[in-house]
VONUTOR-964527 format. One record per residue: residue number from 1; chain; x, y, z of N, C-alpha, C in turn. Coordinates in pm, 1 decimal, decimal comma. Layout:
% residues N
[atom NUM; "A"; [X; Y; Z]; [X; Y; Z]; [X; Y; Z]] ...
***
This chain:
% residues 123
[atom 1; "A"; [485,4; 2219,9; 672,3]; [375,7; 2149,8; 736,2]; [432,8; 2030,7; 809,6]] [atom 2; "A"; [425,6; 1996,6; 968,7]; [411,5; 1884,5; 971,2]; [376,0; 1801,5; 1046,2]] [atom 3; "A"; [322,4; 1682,2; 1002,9]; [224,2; 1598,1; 1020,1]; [242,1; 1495,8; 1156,7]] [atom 4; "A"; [354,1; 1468,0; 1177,3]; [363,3; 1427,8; 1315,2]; [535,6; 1432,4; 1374,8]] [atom 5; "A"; [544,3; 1403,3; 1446,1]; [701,6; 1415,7; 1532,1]; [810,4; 1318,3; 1470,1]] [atom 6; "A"; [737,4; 1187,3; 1418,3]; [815,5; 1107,0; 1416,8]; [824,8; 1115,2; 1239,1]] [atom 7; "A"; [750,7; 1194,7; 1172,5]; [761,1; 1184,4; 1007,4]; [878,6; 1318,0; 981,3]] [atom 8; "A"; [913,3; 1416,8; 1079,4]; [944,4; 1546,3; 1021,6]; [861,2; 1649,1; 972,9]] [atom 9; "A"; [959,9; 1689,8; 853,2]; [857,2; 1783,9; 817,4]; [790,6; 1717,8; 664,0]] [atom 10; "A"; [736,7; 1799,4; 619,8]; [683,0; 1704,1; 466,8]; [651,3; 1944,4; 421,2]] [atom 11; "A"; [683,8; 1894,6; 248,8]; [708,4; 2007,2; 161,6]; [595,8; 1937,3; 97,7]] [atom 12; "A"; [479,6; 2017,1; 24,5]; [414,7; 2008,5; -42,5]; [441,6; 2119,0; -207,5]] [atom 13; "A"; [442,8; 2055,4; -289,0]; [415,5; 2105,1; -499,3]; [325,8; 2082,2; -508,8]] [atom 14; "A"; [271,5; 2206,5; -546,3]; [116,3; 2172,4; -642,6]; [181,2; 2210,1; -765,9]] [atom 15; "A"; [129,1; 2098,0; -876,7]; [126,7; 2167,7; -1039,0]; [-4,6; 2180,7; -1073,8]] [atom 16; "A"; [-121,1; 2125,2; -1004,0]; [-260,5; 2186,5; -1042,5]; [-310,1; 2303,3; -990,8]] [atom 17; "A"; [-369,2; 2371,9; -1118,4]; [-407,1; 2500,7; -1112,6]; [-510,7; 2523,3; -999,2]] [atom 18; "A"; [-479,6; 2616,0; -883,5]; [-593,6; 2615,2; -778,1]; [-637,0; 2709,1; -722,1]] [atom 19; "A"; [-583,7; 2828,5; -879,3]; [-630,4; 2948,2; -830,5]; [-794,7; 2970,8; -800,6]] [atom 20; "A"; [-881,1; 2869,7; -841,6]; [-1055,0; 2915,8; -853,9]; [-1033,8; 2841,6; -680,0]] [atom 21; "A"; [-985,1; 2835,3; -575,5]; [-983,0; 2767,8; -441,5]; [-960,2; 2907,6; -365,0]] [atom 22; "A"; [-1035,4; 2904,7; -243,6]; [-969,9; 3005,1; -145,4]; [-823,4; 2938,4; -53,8]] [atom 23; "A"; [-729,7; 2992,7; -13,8]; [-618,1; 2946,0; 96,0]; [-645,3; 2851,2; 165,0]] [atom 24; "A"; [-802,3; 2876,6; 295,3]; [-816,3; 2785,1; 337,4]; [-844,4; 2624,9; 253,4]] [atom 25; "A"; [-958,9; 2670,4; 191,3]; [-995,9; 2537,7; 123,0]; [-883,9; 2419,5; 90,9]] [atom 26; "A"; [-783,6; 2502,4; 19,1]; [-656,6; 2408,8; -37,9]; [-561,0; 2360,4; 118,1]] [atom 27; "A"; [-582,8; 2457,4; 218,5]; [-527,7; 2427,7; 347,6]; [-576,5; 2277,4; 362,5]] [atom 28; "A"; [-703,7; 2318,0; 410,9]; [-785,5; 2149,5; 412,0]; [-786,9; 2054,7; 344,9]] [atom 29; "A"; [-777,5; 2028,6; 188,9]; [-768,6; 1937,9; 142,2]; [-609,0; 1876,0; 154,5]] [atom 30; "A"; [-499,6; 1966,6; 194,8]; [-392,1; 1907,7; 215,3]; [-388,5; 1861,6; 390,5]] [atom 31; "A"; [-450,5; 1930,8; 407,1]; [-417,1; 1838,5; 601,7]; [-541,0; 1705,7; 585,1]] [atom 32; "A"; [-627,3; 1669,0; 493,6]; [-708,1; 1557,5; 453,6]; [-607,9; 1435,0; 468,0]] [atom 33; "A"; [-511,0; 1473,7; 381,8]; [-447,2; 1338,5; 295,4]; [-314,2; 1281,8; 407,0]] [atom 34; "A"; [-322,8; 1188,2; 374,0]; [-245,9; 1100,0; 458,8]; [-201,3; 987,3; 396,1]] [atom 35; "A"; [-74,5; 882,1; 401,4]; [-29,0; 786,6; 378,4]; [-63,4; 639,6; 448,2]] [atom 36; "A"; [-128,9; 655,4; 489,9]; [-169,2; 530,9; 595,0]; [-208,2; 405,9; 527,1]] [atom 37; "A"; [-281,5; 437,3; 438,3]; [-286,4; 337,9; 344,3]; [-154,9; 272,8; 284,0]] [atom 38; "A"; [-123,0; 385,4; 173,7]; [35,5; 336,8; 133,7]; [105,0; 287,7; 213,1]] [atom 39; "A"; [161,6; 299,2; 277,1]; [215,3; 204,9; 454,8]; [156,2; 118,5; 455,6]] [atom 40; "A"; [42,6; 91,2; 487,0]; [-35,2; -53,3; 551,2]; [-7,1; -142,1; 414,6]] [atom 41; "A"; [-2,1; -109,1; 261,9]; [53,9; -187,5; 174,9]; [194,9; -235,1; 176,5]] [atom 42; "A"; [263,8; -118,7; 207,0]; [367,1; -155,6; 189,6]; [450,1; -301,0; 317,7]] [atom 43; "A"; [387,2; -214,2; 449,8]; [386,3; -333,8; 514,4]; [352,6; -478,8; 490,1]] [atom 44; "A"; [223,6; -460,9; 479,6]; [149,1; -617,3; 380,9]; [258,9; -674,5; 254,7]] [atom 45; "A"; [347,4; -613,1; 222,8]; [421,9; -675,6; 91,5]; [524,8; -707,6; 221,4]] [atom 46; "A"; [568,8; -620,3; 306,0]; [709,4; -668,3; 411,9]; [659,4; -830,1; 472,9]] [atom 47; "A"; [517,4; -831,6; 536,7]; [479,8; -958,6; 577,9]; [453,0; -1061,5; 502,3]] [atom 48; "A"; [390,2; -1057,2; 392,5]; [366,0; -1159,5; 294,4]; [428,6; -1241,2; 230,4]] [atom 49; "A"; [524,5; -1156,8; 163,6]; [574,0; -1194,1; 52,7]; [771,6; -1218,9; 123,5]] [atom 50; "A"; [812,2; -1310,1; 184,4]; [883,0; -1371,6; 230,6]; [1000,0; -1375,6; 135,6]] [atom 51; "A"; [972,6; -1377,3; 7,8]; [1074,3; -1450,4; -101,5]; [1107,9; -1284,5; -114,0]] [atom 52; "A"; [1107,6; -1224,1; -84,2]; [1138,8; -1087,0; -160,4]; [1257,1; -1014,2; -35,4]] [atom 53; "A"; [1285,8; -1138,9; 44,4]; [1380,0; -1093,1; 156,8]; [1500,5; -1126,3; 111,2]] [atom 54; "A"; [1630,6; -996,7; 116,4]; [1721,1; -1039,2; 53,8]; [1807,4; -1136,9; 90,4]] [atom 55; "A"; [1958,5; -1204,9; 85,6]; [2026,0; -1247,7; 112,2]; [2079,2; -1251,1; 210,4]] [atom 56; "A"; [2097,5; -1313,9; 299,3]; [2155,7; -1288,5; 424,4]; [2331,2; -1297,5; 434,0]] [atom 57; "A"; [2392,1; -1289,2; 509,8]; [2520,1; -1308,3; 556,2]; [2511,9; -1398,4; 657,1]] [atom 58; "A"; [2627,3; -1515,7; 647,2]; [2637,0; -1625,0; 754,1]; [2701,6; -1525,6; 840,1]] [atom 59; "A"; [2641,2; -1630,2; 956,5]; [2752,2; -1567,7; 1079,1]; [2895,4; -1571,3; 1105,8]] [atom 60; "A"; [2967,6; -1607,5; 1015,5]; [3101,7; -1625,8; 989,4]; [3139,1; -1510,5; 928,0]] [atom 61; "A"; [3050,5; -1455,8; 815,2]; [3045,0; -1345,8; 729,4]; [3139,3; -1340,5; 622,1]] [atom 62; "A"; [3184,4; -1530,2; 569,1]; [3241,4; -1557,8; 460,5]; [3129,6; -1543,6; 320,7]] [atom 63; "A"; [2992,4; -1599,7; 324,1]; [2899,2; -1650,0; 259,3]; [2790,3; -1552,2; 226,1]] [atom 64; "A"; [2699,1; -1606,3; 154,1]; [2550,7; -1562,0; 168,9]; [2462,5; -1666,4; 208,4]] [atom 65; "A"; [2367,6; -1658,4; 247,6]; [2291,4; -1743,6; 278,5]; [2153,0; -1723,0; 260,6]] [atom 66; "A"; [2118,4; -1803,9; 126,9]; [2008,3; -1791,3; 35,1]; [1875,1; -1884,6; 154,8]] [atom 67; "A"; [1871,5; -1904,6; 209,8]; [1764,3; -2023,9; 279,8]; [1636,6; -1916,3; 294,6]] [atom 68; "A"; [1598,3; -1834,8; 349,6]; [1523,8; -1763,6; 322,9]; [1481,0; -1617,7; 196,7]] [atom 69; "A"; [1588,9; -1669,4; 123,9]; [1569,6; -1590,5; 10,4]; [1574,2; -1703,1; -128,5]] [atom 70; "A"; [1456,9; -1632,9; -261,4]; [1404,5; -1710,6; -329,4]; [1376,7; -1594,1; -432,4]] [atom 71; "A"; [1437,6; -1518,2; -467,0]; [1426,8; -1397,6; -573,3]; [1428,8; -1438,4; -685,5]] [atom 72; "A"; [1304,1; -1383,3; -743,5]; [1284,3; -1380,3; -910,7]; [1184,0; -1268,3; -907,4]] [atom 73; "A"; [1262,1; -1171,1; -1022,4]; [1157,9; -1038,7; -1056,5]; [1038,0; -1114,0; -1144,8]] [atom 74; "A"; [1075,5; -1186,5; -1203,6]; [942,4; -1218,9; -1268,1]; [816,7; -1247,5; -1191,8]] [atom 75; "A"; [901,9; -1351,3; -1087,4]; [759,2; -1429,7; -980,1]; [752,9; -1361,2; -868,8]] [atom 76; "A"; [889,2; -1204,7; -845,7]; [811,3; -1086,2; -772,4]; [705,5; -1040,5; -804,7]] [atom 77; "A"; [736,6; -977,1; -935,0]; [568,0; -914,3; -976,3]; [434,6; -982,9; -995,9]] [atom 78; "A"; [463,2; -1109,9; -1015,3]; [379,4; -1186,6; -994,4]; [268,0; -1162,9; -838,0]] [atom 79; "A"; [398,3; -1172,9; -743,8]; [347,1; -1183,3; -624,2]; [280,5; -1080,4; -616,5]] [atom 80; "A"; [339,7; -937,8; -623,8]; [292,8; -842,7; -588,2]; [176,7; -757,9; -642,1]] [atom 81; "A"; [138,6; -846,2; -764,8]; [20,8; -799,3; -875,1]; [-71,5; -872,1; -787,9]] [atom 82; "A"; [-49,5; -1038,5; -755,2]; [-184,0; -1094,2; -673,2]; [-212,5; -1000,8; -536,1]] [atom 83; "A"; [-113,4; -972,5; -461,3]; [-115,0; -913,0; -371,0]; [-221,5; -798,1; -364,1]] [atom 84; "A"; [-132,1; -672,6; -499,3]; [-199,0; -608,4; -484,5]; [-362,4; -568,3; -522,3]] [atom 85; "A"; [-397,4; -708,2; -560,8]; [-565,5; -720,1; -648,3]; [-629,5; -740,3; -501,6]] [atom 86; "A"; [-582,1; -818,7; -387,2]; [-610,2; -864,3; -294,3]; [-661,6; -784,2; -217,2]] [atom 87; "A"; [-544,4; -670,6; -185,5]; [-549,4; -573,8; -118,9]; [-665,0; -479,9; -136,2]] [atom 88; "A"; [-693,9; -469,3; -258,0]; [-781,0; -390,4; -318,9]; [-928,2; -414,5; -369,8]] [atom 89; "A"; [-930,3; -536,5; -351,3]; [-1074,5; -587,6; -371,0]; [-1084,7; -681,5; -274,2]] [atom 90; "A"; [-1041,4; -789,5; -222,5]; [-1068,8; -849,1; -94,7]; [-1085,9; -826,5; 26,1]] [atom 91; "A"; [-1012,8; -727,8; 79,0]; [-959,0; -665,7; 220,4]; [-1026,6; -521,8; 269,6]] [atom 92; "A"; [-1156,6; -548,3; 330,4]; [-1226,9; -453,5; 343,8]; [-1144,3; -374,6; 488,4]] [atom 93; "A"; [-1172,0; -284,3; 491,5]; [-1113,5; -209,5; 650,9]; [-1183,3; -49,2; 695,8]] [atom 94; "A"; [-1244,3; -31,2; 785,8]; [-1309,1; 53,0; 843,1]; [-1246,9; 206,6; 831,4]] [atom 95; "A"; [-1290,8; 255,1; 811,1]; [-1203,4; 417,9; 799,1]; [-1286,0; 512,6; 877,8]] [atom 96; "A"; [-1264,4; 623,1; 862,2]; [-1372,5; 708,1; 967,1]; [-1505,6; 745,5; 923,5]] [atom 97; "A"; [-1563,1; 700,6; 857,6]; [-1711,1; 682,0; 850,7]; [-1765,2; 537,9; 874,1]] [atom 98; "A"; [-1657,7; 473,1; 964,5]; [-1687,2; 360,9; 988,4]; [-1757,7; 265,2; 919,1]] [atom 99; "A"; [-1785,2; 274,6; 792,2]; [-1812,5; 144,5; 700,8]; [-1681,6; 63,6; 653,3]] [atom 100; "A"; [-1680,6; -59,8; 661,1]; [-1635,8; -152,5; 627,3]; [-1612,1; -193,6; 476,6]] [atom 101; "A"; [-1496,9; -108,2; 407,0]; [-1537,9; -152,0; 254,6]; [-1404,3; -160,1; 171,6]] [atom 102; "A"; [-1388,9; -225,7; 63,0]; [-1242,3; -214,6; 24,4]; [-1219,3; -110,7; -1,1]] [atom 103; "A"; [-1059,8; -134,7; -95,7]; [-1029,6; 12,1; -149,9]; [-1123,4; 31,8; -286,4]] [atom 104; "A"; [-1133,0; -74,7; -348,1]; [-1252,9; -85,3; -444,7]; [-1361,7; -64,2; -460,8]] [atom 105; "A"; [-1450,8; -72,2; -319,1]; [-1543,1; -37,9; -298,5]; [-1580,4; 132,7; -321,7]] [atom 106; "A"; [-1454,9; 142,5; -151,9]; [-1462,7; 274,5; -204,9]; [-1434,1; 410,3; -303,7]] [atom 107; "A"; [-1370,9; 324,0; -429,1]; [-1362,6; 440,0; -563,9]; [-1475,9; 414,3; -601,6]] [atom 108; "A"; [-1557,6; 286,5; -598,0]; [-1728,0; 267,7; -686,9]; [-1669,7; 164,1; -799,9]] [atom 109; "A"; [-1557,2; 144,0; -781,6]; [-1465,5; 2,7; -932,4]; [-1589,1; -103,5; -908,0]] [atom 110; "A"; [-1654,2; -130,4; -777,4]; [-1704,8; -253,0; -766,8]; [-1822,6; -272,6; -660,6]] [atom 111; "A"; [-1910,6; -300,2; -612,4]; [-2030,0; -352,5; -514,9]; [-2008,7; -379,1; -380,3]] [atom 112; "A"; [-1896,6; -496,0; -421,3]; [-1894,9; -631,3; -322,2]; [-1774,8; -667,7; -291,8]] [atom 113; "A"; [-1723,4; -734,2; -197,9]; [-1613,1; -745,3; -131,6]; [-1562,4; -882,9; -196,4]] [atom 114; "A"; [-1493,1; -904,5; -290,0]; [-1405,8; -1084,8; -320,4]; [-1392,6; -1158,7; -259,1]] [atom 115; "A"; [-1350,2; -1268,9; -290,1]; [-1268,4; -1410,0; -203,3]; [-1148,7; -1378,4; -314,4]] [atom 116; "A"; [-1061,2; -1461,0; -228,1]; [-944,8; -1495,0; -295,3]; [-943,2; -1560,8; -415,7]] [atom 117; "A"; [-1047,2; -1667,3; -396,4]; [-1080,0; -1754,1; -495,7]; [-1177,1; -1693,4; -634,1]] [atom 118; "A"; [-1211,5; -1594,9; -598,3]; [-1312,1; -1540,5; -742,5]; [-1161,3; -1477,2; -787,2]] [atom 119; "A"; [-1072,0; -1426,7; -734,2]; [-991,5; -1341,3; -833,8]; [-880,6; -1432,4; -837,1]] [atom 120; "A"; [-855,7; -1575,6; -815,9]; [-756,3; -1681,3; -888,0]; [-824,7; -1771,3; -951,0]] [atom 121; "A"; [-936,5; -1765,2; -948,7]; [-1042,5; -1846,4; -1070,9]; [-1123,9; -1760,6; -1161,0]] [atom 122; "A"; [-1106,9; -1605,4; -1141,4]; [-1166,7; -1473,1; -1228,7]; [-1309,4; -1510,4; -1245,8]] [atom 123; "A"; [-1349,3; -1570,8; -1083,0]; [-1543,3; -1592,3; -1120,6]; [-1608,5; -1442,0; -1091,9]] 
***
């Protein structure tokens, strides 16, 4: 299968049983799914989260040069736990039924769209 020019090809495993499905059906639910999401997170952690950029090399290329790097796994996951609550309950974004709703919204986890501030003060 594949999905566009610039991804290759992509191999699909099923380990769920799908014999009660006709060919097509399971056709469709696999040309459904897409990564776009996963990407747009993963990006959002590339832009955000600054401290998680590694070490650089001086231009001499004796050194490292820590000035934009600030690594700690602890206060990574940190970051990336707020991040990812953010992502997921704050950050509404339009999809093709054109409603406006998080990712939260749309499993039913929740109503209403957050502030930053209800989920670093847990109101």
């Amino acid at each position: 299968m594949n999905t566009s020019i610039d991804k290759g090809f992509s191999k699909v495993d099923c380990t769920t049983d799908l014999s009660s499905l006709e060919p097509e059906q399971v056709a469709k639910m696999i040309l459904n799914v897409n990564d776009h999401a996963t990407n747009f997170f993963i990006q959002q952690i590339r832009r955000k989260l600054s401290d998680l950029v590694r070490p650089l090399t001086t231009a001499r290329g004796d050194k490292k040069s820590y000035t934009y790097s600030n690594f700690n796994p602890k206060y990574a996951q940190m970051a990336l736990t707020i991040l990812r609550t953010y992502y997921n309950f704050c950050l509404p974004y339009k999809s093709r039924d054109k409603k406006k709703l998080s990712p939260a919204q749309r499993l039913g986890i929740t109503e209403k769209v957050f502030t930053i501030e209800d989920i670093l003060y847990l109101r």
